[in-house]
C-alpha positions in Angstrom: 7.0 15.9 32.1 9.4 13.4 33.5 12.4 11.9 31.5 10.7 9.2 29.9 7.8 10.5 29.0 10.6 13.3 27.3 12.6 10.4 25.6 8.9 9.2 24.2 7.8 12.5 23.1 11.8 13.1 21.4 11.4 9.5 19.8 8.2 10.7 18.4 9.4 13.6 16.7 12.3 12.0 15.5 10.5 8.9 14.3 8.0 12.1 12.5 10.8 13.6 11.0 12.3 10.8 9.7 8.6 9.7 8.1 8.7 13.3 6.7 12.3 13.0 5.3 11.5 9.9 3.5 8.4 11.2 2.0 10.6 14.5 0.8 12.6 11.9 -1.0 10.2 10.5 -2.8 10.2 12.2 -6.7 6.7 14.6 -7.2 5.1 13.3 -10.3 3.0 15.9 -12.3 1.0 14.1 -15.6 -0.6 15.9 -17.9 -2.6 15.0 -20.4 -4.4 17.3 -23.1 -7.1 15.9 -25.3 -7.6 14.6 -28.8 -4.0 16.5 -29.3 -2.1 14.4 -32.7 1.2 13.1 -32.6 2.4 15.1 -35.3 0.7 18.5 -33.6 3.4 19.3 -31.2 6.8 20.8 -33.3 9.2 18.2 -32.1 7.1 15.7 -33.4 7.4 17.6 -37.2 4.3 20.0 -36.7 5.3 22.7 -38.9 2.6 25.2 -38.5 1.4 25.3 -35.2 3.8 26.9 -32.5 4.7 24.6 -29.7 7.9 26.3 -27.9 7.6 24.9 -24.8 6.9 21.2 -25.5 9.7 21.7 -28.1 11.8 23.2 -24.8 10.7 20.0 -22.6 11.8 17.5 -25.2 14.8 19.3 -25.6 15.0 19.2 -21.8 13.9 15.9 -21.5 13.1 12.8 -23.4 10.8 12.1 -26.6 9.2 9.0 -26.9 8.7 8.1 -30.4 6.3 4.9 -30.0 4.2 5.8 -27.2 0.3 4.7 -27.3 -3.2 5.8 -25.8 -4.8 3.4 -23.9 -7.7 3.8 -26.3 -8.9 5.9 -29.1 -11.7 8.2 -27.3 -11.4 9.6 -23.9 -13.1 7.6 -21.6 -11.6 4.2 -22.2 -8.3 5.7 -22.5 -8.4 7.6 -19.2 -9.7 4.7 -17.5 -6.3 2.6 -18.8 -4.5 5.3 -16.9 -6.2 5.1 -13.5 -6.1 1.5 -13.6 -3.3 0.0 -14.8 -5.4 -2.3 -16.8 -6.1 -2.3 -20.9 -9.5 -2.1 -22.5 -9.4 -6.2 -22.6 -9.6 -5.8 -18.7 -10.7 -2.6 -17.3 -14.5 -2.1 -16.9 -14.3 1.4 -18.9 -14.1 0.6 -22.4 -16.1 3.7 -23.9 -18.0 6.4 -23.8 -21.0 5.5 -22.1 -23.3 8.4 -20.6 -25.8 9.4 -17.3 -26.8 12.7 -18.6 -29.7 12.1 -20.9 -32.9 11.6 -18.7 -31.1 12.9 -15.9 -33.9 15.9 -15.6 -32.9 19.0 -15.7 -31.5 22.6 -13.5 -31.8 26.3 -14.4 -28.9 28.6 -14.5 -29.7 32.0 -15.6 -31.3 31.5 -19.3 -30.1 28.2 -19.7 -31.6 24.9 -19.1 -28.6 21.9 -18.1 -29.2 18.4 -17.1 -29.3 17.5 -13.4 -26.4 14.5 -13.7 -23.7 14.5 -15.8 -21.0 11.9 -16.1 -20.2 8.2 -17.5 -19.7 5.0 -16.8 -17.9 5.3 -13.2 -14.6 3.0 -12.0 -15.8 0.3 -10.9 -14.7 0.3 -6.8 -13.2 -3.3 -6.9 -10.0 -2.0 -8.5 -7.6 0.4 -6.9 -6.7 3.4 -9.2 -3.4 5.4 -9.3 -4.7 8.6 -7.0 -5.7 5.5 -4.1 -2.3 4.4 -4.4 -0.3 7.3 -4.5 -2.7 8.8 -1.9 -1.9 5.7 0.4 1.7 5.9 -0.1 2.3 9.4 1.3 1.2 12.0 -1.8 -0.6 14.7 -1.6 -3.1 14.4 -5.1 -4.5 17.2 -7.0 -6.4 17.3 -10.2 -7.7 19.4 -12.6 -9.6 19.1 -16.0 -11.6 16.2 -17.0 -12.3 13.5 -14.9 -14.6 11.0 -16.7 -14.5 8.1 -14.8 -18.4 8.5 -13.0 -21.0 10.6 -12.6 -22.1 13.2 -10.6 -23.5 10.9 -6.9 -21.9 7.8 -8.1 -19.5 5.9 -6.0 -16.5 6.8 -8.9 -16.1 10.7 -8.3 -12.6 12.4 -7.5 -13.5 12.5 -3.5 -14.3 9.1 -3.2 -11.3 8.0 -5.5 -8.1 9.5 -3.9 -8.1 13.2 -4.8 -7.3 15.9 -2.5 -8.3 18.8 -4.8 -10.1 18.6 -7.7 -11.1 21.4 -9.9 -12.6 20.7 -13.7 -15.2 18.6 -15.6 -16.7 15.7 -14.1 -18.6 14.8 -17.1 -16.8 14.9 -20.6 -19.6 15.8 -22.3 -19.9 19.4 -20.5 -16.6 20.1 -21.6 -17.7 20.0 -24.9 -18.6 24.0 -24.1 -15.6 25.9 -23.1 -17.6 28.6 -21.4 -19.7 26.1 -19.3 -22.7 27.3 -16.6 -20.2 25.3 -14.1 -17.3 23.5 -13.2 -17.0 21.0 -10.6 -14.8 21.7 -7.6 -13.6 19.6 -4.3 -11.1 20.7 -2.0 -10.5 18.3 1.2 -8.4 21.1 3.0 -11.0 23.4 2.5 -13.6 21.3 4.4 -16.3 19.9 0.9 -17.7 16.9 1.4 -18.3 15.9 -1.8 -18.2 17.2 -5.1 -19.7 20.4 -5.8 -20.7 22.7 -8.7 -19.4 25.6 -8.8 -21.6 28.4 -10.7 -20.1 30.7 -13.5 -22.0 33.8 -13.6 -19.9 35.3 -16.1 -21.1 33.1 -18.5 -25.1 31.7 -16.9 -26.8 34.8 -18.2 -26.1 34.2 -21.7 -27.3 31.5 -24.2 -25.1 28.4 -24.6 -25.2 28.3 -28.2 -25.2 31.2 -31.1 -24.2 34.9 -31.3 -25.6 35.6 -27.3 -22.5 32.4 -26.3 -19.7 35.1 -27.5 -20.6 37.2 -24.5 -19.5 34.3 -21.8 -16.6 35.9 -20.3 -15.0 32.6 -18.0 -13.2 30.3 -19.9 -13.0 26.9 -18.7 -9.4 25.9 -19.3 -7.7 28.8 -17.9 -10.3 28.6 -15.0 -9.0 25.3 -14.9 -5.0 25.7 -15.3 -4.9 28.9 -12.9 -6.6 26.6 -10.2 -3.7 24.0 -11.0 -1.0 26.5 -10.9 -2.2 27.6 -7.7 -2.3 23.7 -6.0 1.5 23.8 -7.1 1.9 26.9 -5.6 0.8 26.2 -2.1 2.8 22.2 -2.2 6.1 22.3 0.3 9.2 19.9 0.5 7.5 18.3 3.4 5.2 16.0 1.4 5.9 14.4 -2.4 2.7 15.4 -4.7 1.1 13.8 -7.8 -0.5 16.2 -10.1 -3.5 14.8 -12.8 -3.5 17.8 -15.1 -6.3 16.5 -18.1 -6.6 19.9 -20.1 -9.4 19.6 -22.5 -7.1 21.2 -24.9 -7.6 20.8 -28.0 -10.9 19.1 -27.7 -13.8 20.5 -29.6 -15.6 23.0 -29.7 -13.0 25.4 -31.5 -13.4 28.3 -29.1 -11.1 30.4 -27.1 -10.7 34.0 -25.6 -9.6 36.3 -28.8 -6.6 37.4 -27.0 -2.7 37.6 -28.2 -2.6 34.2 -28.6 -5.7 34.2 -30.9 -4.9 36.9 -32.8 -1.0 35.6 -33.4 -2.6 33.3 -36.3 -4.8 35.5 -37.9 -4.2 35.6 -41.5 -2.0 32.8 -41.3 -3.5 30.0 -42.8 -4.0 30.3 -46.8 -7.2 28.5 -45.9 -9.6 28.8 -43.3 -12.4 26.2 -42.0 -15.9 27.3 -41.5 -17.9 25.1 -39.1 -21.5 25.9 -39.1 -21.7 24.3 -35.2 -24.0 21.8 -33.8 -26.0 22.6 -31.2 -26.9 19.0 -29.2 -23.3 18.2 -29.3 -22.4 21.6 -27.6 -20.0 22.9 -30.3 -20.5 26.2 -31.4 -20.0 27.6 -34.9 -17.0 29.1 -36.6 -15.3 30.4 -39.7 -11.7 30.2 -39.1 -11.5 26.6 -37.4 -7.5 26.4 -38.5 -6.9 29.3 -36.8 -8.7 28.5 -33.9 -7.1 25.2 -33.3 -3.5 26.3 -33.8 -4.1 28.8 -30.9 -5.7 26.1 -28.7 -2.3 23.9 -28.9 -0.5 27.3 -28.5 -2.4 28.1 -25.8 -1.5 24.2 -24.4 1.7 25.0 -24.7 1.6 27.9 -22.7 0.3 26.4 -19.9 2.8 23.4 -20.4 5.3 26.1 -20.1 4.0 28.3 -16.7 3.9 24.7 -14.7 7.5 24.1 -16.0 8.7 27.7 -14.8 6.9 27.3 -11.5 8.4 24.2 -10.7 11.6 26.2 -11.4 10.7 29.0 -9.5 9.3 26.4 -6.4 12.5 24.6 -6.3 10.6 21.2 -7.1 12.0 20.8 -10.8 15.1 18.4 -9.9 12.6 16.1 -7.6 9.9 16.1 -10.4 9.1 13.8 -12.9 6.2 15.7 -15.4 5.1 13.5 -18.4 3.3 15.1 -21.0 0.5 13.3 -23.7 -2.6 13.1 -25.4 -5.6 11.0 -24.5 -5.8 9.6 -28.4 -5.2 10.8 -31.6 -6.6 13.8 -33.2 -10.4 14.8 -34.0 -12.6 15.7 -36.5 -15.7 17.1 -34.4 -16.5 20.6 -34.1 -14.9 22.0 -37.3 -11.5 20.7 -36.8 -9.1 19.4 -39.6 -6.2 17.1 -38.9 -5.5 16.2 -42.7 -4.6 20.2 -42.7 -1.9 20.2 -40.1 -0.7 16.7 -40.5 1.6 17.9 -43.2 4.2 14.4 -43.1 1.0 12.2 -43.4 2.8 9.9 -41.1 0.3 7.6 -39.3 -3.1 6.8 -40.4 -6.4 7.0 -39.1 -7.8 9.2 -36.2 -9.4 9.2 -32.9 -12.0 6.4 -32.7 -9.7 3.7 -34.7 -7.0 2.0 -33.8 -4.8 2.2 -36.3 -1.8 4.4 -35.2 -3.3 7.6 -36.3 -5.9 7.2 -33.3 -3.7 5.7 -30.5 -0.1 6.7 -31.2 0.2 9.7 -29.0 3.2 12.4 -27.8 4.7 11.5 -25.1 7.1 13.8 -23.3 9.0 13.2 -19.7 11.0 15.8 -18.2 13.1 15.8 -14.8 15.8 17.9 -15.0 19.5 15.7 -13.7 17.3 12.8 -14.2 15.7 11.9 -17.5 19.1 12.7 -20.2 18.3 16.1 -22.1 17.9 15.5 -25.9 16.8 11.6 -25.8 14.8 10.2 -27.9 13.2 6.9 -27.1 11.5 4.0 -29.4 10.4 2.1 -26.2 6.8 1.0 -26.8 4.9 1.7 -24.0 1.1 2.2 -23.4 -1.1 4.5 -20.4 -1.7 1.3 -18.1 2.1 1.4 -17.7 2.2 4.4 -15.6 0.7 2.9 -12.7 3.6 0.8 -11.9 5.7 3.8 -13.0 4.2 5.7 -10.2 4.8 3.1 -7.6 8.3 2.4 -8.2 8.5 6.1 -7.9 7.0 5.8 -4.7 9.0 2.7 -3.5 6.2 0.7 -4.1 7.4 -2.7 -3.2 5.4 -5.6 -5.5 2.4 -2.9 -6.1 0.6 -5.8 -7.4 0.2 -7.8 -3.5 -0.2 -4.9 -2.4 -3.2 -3.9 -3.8 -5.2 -6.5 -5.9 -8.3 -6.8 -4.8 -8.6 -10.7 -2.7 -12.3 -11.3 -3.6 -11.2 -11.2 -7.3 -10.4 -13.8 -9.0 -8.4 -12.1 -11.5 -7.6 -8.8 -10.6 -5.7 -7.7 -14.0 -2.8 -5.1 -13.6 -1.2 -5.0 -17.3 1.8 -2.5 -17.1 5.3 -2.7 -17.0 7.1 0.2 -15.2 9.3 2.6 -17.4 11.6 3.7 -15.0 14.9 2.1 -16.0 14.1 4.0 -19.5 13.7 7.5 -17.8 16.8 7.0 -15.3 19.1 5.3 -17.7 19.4 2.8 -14.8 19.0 -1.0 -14.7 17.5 -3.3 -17.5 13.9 -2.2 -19.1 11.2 -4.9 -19.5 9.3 -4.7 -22.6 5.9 -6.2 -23.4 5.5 -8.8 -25.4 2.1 -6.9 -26.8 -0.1 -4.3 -26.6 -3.8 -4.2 -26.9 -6.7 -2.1 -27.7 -10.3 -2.9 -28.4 -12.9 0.0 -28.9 -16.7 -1.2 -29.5 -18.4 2.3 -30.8 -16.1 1.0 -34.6 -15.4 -2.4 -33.7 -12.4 -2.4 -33.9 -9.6 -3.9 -32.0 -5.5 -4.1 -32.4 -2.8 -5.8 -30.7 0.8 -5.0 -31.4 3.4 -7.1 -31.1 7.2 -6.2 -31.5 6.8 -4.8 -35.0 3.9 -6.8 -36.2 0.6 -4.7 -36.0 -2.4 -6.8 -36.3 -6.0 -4.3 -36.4 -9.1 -6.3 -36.2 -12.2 -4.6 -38.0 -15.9 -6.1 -37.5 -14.0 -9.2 -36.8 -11.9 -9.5 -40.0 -7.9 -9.5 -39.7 -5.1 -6.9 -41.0 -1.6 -7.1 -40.6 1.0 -4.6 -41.1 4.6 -4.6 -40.6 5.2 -1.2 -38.8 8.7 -1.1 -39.7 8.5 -1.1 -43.1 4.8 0.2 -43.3 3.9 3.0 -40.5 1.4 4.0 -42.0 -0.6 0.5 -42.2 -1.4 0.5 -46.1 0.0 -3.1 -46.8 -2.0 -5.7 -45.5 -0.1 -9.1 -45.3 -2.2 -11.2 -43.6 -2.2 -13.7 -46.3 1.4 -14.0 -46.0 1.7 -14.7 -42.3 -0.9 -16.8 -41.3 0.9 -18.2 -38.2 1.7 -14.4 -37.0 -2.0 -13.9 -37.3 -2.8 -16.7 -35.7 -0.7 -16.0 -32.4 -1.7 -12.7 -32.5 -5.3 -14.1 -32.8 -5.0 -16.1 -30.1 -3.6 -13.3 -27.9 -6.8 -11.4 -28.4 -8.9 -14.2 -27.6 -7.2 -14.6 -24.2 -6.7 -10.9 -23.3 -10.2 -10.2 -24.2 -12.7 -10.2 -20.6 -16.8 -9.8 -21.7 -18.3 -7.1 -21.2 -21.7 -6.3 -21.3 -22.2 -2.9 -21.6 -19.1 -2.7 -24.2 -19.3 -5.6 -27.2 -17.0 -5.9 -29.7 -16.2 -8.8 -32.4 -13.2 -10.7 -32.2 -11.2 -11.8 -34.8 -12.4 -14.3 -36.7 
């Protein structure tokens, strides 16, 4: 090799190294988000019966956001406010809408499961985070519940951005926490596309009933082990983002009857029996309260191992790991949140948009970073974290960037929270947030401290700071405030055909 050709080959390794060392200094990201978890289910947040150590550790580690919000009150929608950027006035995804009924169906052992599963997918004219982050140097993994397309539709995690995926494409099969399969993709390890990946543990026994206690794989710690083990095998030499969507503690109320189980039993002095339903998936039981203390415990845990593995992995002072809940808490599958919301604080639950159903936890921890012990009343909402991410990323204008030029609007709706988790620089708020869910008809905007919630078209307003828990409605009295806010719903608001609701009147 003669001298130039060596001076070439030196400039490219330098020029590769210095690529490499720029990527190493961009900040990992790891979000998790569990699902239907309350705000007032994790400790911190004034749960008093359910143990939450190591949420209670990261907010004591980290920073606790007091007036964070879903981007909708049911999974779907709210996921889809995450991937996009976008609220449910703009993003195509606005519920929970479903490919798996006349799908056909496939045979595993003795059980009988539809050929297609999945909802409404992202609609491919819209970049989500994974593209971006993927584009801008990160290695993406992630694990749990996807629903944003079905199985062979152009909105599936190896067509969207993600490296590995292990977990639920459809949120409806995660009803069942010891499923016939998960879904699986792994890039590195040469798949194509999304696969199903068999349980036989669980295939030769029924899916509902006495025979379903003999299913021996259960879906969330399939699902957090595979995480654990993506974090495990990430290096220095590339930044990662990390989309952990637990299903915990989503209905059905059912989990291994292990130490963790057994650490609440006789602790409620009442129990819930549940007598199950078997077209929505959820099996029966008769100690519900127990059950769904030691799902969030169980959360926890895992919240805890990815935590200590960063540790352990050297990545904890170069990553940023947010913690939430896709809405507020449920009622399906034998669950009681009127039990274990003990302060009565906000009202309403998932499927409404008062703050019971979109107020969520919302945790970020980076050790050095984020100051330990803060507490935070910054009102922010899920379709904030994509420009989050980018400024993360050194994202320059992330909306240039990637709009889509054959839109004519191409809606990104967040503001980046950065300056809040660094302490650095001034932090731009919104002037409102917006919801709008059509299975209740209902929408909501918030603005400052004025809460307007819009039901079958007709108007409520509360004063949050004086009324949290929406009971005064003083509409009458501030017709003007309704009015703007009125008119802010009106111009937020994009049709959509396949998701109708009524606007204010």
């Amino acid at each position: 090799m003669n001298n130039n050709k060596l001076l070439l080959f030196g400039c490219g390794l330098l020029a590769s190294a210095t690529v490499q060392a720029q990527e190493a200094q961009k900040p990992n990201i790891i979000y998790i988000m569990c699902d239907d978890l309350g705000y007032a289910d994790v400790g911190c947040y004034g749960q008093q019966y359910i143990s939450t150590p190591n949420l209670d550790r990261m907010a004591a580690e980290g920073m606790r956001f007091t007036q964070a919000y879903a981007g909708s009150p049911v999974s779907a929608p709210s996921r889809a406010t995450f991937m996009t950027g976008q609220h449910t006035g703009h993003t195509h995804v606005r519920g929970n809408k479903e490919y798996w009924p006349n799908s056909g169906s496939v045979t595993y052992g003795k059980n009988t499961d539809y050929a297609r599963v999945g909802q409404e997918p992202y609609t491919t004219d819209h970049k989500i985070i994974p593209e971006i982050m993927k584009a801008e140097g990160y290695t993406t993994g992630m694990f749990g519940k996807w629903a944003g397309g079905y199985e062979g539709s152009q909105s599936t995690p190896d067509k969207r951005g993600i490296d590995e995926y292990y977990g639920f494409i459809c949120q409806f099969q995660a009803h069942l926490y010891y499923p016939n399969f998960l879904n699986a993709y792994s890039r590195d390890g040469g798949d194509t596309e999304v696969r199903r990946e068999i349980l036989e543990n669980n295939i030769n026994y029924a899916m509902h009933g006495n025979d379903y206690k003999n299913r021996k794989d259960y879906s969330a710690d399939l699902i957090h082990q595979r995480a654990m083990a993506w974090i495990d095998k990430q290096t220095n030499e590339k930044p990662f983002l990390g989309i952990f969507t637990y299903t915990l503690p989503h209905a059905e109320l059912a989990q291994p009857e292990d130490s963790i189980f057994r650490a609440y039993q006789g602790t409620f002095c009442t129990e819930k029996s549940y007598g199950g339903d078997a077209g929505s998936r959820y099996n029966p039981t008769d100690c519900g309260h127990q059950q769904f203390a030691a799902m969030v415990t169980r959360l926890d845990t895992y919240v805890g191992e990815i935590l200590d593995k960063l540790k352990e992995k050297g990545f904890d002072k170069n990553t940023l790991v947010l913690f939430t809940s896709d809405n507020g808490p449920h009622t399906e599958g034998g669950a009681d949140p009127d039990y274990f919301n003990t302060e009565r604080l906000l009202r309403g639950t998932k499927r409404s948009t008062t703050e019971g159903g979109i107020r969520v936890p919302f945790i970020a921890w980076w050790p050095g970073v984020v100051e330990a012990g803060s507490v935070n009343d910054h009102q922010l909402a899920f379709y904030d974290m994509m420009p989050t991410f980018c400024e993360l990323a050194g994202v320059e204008n992330y909306v240039e960037k990637y709009k889509n030029p054959n839109l004519e609007n191409d809606y990104f709706d967040g503001i980046s929270i950065v300056p809040t988790l660094i302490g650095k620089g001034q932090q731009e708020k919104h002037e409102f947030l917006y919801w709008e869910f059509h299975e209740t008809d209902m929408m909501a905007l918030r603005m400052d401290n004025w809460k307007l919630v819009v039901e079958k078209g007709n108007c409520y307003l509360y004063d949050l700071a004086n009324d949290l828990h929406e009971d005064k409605n003083i509409a009458s009295q501030y017709p003007e405030i309704v009015d703007k806010m009125k008119t802010i719903l009106k111009r937020e608001h994009t049709n959509s055909s396949l998701f109708q609701v009524t606007l204010p009147q």
